[in-house]
LUMLUMDREN-2810 file (N, C-alpha, C; in Angstrom, 1 decimal):
<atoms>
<atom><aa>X</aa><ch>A</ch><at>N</at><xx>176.7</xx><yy>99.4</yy><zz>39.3</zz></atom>
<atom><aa>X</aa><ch>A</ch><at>CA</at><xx>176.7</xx><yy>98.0</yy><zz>39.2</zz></atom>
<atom><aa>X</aa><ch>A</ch><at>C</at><xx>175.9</xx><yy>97.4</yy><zz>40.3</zz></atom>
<atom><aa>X</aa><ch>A</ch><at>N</at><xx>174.9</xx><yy>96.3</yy><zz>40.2</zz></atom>
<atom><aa>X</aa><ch>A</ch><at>CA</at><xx>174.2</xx><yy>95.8</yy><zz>41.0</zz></atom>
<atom><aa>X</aa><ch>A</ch><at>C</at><xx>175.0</xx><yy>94.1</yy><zz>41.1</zz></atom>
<atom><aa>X</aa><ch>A</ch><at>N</at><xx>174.3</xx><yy>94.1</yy><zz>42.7</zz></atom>
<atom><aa>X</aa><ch>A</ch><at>CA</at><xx>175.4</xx><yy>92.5</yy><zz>43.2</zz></atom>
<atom><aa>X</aa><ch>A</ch><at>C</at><xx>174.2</xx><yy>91.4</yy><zz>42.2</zz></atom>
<atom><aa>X</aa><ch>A</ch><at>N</at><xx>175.5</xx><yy>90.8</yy><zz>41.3</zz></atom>
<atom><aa>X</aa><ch>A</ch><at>CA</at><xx>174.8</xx><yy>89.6</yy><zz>41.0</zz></atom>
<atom><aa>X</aa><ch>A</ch><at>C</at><xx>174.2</xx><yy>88.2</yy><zz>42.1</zz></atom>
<atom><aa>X</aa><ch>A</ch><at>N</at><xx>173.3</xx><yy>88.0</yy><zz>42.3</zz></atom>
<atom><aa>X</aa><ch>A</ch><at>CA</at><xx>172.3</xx><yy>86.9</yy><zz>43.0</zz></atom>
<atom><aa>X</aa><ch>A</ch><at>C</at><xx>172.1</xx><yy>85.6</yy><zz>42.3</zz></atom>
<atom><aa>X</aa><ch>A</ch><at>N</at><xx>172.3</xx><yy>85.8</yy><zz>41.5</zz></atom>
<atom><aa>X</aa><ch>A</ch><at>CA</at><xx>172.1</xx><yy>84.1</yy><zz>40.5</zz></atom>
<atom><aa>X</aa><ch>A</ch><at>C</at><xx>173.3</xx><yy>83.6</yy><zz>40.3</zz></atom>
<atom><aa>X</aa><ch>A</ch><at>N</at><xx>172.6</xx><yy>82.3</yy><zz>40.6</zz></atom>
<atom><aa>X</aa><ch>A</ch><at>CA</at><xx>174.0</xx><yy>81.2</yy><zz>40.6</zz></atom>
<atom><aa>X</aa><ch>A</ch><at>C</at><xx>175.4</xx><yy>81.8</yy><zz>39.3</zz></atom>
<atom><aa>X</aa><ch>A</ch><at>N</at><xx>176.5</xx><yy>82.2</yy><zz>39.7</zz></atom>
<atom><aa>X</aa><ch>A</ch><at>CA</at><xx>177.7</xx><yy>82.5</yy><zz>38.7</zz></atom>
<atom><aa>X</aa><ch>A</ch><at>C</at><xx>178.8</xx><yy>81.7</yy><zz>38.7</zz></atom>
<atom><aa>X</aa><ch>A</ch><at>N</at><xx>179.1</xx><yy>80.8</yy><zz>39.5</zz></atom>
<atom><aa>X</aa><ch>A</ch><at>CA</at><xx>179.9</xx><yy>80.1</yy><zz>40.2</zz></atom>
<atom><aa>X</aa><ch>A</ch><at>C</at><xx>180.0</xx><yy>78.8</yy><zz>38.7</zz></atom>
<atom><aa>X</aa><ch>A</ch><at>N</at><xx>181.3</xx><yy>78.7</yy><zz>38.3</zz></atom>
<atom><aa>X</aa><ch>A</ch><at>CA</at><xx>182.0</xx><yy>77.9</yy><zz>37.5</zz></atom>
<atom><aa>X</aa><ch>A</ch><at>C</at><xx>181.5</xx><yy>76.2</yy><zz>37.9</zz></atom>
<atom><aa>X</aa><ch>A</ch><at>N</at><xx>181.9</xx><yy>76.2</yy><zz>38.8</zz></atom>
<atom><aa>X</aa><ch>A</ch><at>CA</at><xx>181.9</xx><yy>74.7</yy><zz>39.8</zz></atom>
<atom><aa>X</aa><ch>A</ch><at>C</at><xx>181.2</xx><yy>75.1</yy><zz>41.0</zz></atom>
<atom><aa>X</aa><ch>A</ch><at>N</at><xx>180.4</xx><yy>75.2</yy><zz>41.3</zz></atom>
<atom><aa>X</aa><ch>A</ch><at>CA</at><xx>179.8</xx><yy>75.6</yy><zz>42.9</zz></atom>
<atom><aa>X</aa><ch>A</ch><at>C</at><xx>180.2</xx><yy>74.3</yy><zz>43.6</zz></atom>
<atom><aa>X</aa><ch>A</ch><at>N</at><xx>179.6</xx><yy>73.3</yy><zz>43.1</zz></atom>
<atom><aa>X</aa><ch>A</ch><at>CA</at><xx>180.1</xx><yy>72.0</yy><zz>44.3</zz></atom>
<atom><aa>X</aa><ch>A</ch><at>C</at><xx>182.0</xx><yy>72.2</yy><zz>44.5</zz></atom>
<atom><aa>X</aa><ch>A</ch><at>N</at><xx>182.3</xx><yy>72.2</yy><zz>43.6</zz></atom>
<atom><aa>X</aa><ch>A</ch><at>CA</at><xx>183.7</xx><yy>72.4</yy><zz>43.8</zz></atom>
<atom><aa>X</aa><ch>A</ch><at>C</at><xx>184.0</xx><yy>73.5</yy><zz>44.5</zz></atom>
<atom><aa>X</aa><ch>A</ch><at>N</at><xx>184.0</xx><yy>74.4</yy><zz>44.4</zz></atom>
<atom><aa>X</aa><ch>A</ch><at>CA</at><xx>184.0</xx><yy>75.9</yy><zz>45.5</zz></atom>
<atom><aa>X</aa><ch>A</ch><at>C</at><xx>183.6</xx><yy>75.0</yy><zz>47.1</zz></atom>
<atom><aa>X</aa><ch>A</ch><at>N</at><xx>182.0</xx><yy>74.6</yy><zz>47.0</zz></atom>
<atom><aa>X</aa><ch>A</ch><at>CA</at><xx>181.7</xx><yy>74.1</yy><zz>48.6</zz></atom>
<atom><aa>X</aa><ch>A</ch><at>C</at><xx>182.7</xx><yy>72.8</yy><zz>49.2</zz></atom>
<atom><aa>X</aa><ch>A</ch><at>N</at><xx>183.3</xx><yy>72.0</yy><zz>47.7</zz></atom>
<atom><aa>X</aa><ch>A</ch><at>CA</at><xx>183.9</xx><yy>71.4</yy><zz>48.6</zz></atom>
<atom><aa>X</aa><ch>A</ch><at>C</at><xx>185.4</xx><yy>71.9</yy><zz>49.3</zz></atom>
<atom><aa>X</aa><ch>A</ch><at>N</at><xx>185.8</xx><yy>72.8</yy><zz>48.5</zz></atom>
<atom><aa>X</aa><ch>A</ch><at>CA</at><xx>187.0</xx><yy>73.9</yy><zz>48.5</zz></atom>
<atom><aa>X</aa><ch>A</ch><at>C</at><xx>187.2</xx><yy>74.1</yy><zz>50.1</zz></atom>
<atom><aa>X</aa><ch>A</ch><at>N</at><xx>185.9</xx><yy>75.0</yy><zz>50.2</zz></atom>
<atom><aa>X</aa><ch>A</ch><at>CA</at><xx>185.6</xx><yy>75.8</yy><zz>51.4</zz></atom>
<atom><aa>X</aa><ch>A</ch><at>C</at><xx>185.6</xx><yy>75.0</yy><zz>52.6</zz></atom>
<atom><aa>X</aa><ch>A</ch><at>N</at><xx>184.9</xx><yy>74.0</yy><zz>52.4</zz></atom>
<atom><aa>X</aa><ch>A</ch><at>CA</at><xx>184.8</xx><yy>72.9</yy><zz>53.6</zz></atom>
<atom><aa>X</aa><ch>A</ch><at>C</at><xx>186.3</xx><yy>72.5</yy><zz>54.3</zz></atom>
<atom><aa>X</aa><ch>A</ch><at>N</at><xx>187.3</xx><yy>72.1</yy><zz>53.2</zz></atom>
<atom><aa>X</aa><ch>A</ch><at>CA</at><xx>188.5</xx><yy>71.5</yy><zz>53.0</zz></atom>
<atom><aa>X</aa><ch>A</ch><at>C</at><xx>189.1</xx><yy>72.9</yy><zz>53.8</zz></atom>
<atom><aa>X</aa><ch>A</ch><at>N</at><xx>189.0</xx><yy>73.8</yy><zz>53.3</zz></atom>
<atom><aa>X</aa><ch>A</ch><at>CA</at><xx>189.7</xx><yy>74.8</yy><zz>54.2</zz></atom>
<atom><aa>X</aa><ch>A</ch><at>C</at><xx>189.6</xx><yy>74.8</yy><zz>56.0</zz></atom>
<atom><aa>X</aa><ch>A</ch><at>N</at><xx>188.2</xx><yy>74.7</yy><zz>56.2</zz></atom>
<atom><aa>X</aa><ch>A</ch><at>CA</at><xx>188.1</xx><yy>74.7</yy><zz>57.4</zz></atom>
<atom><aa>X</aa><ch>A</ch><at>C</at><xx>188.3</xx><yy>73.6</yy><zz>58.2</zz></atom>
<atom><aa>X</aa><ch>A</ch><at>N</at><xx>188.6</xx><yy>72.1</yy><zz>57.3</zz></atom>
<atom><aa>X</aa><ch>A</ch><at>CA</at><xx>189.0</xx><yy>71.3</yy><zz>58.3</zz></atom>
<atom><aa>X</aa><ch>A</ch><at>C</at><xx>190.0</xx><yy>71.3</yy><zz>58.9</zz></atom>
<atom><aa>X</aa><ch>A</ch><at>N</at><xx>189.4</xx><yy>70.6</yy><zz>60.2</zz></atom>
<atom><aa>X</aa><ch>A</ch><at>CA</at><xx>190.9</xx><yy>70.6</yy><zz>61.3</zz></atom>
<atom><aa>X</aa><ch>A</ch><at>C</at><xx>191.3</xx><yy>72.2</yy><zz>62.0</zz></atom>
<atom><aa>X</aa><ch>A</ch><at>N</at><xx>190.0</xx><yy>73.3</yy><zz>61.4</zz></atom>
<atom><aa>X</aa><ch>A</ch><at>CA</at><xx>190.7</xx><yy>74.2</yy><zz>62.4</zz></atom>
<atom><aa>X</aa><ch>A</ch><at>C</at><xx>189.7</xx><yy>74.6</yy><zz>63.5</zz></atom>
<atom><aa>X</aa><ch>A</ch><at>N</at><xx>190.3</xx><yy>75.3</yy><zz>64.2</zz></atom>
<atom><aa>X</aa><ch>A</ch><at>CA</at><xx>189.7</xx><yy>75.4</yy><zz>66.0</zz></atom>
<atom><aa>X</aa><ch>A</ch><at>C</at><xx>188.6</xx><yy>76.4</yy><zz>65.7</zz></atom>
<atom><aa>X</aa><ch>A</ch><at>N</at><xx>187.5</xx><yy>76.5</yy><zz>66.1</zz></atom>
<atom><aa>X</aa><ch>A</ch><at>CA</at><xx>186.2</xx><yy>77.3</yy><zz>65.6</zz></atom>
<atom><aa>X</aa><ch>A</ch><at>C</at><xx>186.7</xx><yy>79.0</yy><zz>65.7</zz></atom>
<atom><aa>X</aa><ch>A</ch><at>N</at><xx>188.1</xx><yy>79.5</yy><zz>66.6</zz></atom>
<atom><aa>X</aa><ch>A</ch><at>CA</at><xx>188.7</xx><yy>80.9</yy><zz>66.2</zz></atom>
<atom><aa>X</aa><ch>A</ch><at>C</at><xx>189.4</xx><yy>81.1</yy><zz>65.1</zz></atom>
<atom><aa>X</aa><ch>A</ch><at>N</at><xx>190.0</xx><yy>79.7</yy><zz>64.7</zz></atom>
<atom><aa>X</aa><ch>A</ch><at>CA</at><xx>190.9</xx><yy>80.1</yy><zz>63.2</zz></atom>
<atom><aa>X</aa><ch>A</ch><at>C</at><xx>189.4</xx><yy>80.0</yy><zz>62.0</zz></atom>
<atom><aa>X</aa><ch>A</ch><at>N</at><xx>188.9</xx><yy>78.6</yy><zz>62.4</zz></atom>
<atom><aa>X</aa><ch>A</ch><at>CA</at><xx>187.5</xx><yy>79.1</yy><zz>61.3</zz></atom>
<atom><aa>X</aa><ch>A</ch><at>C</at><xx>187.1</xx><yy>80.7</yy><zz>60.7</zz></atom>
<atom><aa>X</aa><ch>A</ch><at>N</at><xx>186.8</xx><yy>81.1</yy><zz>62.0</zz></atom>
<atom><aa>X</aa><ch>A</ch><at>CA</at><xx>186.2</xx><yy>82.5</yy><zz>62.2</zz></atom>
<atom><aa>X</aa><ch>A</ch><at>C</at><xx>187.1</xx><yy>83.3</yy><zz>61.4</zz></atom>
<atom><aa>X</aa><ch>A</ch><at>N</at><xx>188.1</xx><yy>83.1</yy><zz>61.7</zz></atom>
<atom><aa>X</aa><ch>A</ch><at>CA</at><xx>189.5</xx><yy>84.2</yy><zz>61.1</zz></atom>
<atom><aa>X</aa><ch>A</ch><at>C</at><xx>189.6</xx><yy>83.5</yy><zz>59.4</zz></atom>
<atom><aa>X</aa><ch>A</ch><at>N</at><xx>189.2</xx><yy>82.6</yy><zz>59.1</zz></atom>
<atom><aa>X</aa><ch>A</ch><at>CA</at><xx>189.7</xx><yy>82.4</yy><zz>57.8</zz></atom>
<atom><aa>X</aa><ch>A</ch><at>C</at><xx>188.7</xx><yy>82.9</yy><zz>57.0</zz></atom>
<atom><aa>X</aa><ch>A</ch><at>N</at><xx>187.5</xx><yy>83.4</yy><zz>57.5</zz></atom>
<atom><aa>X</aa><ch>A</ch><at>CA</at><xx>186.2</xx><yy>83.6</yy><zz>57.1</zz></atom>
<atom><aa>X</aa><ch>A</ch><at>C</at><xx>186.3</xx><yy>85.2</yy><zz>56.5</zz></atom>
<atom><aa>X</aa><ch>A</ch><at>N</at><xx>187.0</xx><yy>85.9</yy><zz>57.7</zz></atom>
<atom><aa>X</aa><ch>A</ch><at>CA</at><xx>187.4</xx><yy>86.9</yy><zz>57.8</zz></atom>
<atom><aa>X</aa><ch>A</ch><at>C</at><xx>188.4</xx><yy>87.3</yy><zz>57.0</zz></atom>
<atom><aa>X</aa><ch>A</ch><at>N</at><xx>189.5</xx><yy>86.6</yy><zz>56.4</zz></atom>
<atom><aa>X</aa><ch>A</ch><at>CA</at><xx>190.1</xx><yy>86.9</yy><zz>55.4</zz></atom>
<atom><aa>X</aa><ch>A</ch><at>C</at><xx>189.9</xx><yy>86.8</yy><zz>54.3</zz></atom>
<atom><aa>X</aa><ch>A</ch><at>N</at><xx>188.9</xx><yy>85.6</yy><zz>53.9</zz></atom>
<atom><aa>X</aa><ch>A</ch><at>CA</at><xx>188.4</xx><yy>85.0</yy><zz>52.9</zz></atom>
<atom><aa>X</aa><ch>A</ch><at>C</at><xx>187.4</xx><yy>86.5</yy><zz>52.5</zz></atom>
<atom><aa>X</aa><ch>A</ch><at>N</at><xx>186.4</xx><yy>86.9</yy><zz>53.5</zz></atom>
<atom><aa>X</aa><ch>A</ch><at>CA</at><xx>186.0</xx><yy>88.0</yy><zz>53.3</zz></atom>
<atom><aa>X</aa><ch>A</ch><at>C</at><xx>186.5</xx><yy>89.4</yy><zz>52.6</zz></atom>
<atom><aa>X</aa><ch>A</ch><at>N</at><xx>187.2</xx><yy>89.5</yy><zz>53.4</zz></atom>
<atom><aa>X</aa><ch>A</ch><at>CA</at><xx>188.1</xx><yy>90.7</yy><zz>53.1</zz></atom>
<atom><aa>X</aa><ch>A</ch><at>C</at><xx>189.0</xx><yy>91.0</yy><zz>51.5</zz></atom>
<atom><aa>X</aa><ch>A</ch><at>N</at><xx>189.6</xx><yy>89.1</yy><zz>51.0</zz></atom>
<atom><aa>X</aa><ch>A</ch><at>CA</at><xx>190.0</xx><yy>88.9</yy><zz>50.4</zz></atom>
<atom><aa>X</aa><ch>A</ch><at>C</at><xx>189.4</xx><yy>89.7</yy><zz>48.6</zz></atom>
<atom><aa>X</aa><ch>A</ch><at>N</at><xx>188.2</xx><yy>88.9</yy><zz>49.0</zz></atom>
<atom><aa>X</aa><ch>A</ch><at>CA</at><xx>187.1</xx><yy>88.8</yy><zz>48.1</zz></atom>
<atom><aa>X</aa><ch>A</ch><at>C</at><xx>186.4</xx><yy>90.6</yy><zz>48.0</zz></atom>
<atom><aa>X</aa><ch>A</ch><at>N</at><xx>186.1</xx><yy>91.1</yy><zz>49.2</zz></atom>
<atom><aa>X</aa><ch>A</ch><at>CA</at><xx>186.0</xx><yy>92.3</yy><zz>49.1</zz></atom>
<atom><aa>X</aa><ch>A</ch><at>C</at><xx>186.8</xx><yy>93.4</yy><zz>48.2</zz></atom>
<atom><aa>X</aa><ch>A</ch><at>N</at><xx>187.8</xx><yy>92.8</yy><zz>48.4</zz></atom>
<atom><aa>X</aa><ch>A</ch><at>CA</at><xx>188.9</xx><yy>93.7</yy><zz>47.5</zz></atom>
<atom><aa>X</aa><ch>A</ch><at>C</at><xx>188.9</xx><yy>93.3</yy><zz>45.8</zz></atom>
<atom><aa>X</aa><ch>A</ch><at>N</at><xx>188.8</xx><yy>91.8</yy><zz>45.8</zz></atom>
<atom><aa>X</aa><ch>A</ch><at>CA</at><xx>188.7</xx><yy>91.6</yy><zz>44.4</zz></atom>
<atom><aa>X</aa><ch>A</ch><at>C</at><xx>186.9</xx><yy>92.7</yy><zz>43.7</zz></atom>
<atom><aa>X</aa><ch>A</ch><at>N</at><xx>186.1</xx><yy>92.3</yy><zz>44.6</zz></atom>
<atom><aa>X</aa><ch>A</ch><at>CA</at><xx>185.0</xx><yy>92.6</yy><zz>44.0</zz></atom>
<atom><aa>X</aa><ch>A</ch><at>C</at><xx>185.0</xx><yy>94.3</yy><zz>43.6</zz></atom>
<atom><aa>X</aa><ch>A</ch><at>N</at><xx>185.3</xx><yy>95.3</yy><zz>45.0</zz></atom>
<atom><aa>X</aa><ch>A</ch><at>CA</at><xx>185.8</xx><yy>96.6</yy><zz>44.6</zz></atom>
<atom><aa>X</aa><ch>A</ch><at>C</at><xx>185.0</xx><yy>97.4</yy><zz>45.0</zz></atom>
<atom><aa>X</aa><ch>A</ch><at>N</at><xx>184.2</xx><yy>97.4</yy><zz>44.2</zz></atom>
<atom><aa>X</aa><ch>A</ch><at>CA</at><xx>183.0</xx><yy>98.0</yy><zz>44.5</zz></atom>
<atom><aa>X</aa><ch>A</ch><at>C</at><xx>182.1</xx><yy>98.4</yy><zz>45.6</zz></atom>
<atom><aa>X</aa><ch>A</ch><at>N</at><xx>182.2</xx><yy>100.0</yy><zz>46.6</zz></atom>
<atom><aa>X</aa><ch>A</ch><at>CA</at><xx>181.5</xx><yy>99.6</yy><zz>47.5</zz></atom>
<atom><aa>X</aa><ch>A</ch><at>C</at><xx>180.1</xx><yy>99.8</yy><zz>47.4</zz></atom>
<atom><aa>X</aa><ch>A</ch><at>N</at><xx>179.5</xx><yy>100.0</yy><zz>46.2</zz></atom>
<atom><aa>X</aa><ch>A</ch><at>CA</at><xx>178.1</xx><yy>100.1</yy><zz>46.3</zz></atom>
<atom><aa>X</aa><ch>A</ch><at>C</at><xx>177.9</xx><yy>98.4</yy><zz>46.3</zz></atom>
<atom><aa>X</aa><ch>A</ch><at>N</at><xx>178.6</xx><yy>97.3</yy><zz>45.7</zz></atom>
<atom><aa>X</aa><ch>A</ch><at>CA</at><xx>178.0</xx><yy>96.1</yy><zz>45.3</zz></atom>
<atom><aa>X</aa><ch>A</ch><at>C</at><xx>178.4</xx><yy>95.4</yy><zz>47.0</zz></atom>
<atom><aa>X</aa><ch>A</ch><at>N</at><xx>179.4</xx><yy>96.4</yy><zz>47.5</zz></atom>
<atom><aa>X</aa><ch>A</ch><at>CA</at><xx>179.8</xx><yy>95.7</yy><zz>48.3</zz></atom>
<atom><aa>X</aa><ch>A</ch><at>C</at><xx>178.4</xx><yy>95.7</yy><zz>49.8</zz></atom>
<atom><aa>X</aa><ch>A</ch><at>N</at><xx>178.4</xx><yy>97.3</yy><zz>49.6</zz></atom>
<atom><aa>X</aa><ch>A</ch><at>CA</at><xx>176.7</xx><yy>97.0</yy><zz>50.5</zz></atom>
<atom><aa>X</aa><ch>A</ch><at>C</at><xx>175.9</xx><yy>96.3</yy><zz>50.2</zz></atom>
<atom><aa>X</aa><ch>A</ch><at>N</at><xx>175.7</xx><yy>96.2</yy><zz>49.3</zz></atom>
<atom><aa>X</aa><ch>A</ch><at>CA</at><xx>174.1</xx><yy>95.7</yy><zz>48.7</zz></atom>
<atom><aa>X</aa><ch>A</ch><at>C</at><xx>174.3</xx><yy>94.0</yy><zz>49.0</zz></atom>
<atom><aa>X</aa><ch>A</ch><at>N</at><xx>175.9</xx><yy>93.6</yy><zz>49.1</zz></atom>
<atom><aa>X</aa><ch>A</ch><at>CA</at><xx>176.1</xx><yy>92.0</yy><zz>49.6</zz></atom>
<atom><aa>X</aa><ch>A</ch><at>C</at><xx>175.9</xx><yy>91.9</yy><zz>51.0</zz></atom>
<atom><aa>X</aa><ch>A</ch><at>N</at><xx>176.0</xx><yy>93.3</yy><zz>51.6</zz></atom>
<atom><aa>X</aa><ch>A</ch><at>CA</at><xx>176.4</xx><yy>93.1</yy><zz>53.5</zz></atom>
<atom><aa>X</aa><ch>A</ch><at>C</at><xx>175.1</xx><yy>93.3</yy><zz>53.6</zz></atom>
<atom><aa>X</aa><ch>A</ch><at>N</at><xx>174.2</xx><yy>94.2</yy><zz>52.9</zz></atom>
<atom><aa>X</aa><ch>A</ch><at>CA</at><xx>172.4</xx><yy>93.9</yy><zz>53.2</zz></atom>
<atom><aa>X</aa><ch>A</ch><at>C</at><xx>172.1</xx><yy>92.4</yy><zz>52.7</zz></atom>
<atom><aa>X</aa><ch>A</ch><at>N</at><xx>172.0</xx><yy>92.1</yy><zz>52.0</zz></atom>
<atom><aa>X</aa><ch>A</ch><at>CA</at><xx>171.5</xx><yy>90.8</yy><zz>51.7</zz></atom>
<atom><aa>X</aa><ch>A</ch><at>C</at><xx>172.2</xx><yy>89.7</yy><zz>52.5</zz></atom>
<atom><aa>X</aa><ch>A</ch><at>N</at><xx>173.0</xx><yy>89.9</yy><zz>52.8</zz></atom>
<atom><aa>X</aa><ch>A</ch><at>CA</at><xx>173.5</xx><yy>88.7</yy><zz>54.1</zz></atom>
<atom><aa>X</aa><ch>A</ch><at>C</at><xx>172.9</xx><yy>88.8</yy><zz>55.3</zz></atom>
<atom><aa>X</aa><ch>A</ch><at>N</at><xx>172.7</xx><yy>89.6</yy><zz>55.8</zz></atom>
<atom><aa>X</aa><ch>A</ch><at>CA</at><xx>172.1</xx><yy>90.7</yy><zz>56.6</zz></atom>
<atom><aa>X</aa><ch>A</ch><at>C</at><xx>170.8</xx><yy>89.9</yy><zz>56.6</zz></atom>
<atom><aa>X</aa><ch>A</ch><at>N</at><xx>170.1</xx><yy>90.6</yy><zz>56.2</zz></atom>
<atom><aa>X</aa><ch>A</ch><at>CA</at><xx>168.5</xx><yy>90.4</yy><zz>55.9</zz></atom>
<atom><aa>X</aa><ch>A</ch><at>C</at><xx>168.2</xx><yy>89.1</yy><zz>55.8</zz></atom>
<atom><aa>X</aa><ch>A</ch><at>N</at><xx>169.3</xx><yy>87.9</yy><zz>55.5</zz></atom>
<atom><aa>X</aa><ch>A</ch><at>CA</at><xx>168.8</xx><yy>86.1</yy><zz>55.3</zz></atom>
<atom><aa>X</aa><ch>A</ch><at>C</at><xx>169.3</xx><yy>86.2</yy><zz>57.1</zz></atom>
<atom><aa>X</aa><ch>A</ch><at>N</at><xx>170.4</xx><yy>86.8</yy><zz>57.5</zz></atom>
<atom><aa>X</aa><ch>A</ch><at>CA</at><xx>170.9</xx><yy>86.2</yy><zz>59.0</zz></atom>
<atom><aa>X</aa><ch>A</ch><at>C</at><xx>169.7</xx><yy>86.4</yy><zz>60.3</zz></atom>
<atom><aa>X</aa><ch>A</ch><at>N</at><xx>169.3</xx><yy>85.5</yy><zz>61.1</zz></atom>
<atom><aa>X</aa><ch>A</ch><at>CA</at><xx>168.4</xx><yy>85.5</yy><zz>62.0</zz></atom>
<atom><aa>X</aa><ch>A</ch><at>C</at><xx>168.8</xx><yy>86.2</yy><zz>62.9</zz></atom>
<atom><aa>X</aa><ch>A</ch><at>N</at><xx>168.1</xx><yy>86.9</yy><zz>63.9</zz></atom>
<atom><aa>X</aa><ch>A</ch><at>CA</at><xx>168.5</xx><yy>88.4</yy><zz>64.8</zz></atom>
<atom><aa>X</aa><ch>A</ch><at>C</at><xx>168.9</xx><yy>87.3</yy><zz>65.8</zz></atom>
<atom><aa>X</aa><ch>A</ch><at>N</at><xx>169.5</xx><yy>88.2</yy><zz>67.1</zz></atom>
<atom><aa>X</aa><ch>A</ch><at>CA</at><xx>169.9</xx><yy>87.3</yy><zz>68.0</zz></atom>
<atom><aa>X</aa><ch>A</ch><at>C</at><xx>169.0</xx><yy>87.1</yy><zz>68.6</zz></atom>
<atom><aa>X</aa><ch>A</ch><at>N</at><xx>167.6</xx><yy>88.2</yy><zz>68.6</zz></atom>
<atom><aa>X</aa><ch>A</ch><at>CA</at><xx>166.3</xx><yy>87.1</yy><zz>69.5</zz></atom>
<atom><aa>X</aa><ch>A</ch><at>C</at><xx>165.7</xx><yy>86.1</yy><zz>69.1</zz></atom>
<atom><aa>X</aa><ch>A</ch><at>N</at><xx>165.9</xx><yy>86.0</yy><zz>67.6</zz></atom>
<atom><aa>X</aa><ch>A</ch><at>CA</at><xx>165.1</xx><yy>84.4</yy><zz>67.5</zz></atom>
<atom><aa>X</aa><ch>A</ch><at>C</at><xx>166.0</xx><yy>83.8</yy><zz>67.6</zz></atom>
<atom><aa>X</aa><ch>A</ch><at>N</at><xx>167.6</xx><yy>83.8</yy><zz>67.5</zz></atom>
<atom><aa>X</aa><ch>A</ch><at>CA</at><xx>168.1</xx><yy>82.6</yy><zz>68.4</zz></atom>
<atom><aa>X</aa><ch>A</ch><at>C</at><xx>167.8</xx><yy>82.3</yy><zz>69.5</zz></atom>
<atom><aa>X</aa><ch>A</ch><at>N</at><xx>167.7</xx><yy>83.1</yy><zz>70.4</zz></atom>
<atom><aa>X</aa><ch>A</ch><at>CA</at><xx>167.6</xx><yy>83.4</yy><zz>71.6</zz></atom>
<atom><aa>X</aa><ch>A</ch><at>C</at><xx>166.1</xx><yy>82.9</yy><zz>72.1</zz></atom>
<atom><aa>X</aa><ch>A</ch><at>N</at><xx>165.0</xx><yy>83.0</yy><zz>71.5</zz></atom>
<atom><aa>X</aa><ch>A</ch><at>CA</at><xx>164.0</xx><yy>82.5</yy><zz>71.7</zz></atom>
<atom><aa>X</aa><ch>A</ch><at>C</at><xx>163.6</xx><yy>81.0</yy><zz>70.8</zz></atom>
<atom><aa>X</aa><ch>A</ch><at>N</at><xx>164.3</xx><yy>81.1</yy><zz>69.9</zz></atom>
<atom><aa>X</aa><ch>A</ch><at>CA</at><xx>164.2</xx><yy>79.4</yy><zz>69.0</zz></atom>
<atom><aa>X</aa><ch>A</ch><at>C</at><xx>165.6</xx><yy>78.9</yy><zz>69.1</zz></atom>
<atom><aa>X</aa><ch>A</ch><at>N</at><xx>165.5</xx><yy>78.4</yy><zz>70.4</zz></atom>
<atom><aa>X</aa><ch>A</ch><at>CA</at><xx>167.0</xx><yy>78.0</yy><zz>70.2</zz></atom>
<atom><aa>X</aa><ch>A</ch><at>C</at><xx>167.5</xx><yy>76.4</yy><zz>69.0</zz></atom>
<atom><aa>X</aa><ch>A</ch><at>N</at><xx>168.5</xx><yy>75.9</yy><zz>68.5</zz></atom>
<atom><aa>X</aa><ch>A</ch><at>CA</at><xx>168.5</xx><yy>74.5</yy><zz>68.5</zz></atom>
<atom><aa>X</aa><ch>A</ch><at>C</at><xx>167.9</xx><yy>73.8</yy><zz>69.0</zz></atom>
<atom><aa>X</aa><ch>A</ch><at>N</at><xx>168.0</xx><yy>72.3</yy><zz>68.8</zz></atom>
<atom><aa>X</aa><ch>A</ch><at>CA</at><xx>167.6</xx><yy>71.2</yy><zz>69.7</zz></atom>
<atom><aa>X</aa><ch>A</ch><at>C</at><xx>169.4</xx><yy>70.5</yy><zz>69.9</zz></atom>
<atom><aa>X</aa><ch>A</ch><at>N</at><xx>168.9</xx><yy>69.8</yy><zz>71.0</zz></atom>
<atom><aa>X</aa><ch>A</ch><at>CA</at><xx>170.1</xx><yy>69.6</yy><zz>71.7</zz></atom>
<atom><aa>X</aa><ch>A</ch><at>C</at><xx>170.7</xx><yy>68.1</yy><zz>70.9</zz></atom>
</atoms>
């Protein structure tokens, strides 16, 4: 089985506004932690660990290394 990449999502706005609503009001370590469950959660529904790499590469591969943070930082 290959990780689907094209939009699948029922309601996507509704999902982002879902997600957002979750994380209000929490402290940027519970954020982190709900991410992490939400992860994990989903991991297990999905099952699969070949689909499951092929999601941690492609997250992966869009995420910026820590030297171009490090050398392109924000603007303040």
């Amino acid at each position: 089985m290959d990780l689907n990449t094209k939009l699948h999502l029922d309601a996507p706005d509704d999902f982002y506004e879902a997600l957002i609503e979750a994380h209000r009001d929490l402290t940027p370590a519970a954020s982190q932690a709900l991410n992490a469950r939400l992860v994990l959660l989903l991991a297990n529904h999905v099952g699969a660990i070949s689909v499951l790499r092929q999601a941690l590469a492609a997250a992966r591969s869009s995420a910026p290394a820590a030297t171009d943070i490090l050398s392109n930082p924000a603007p303040p």
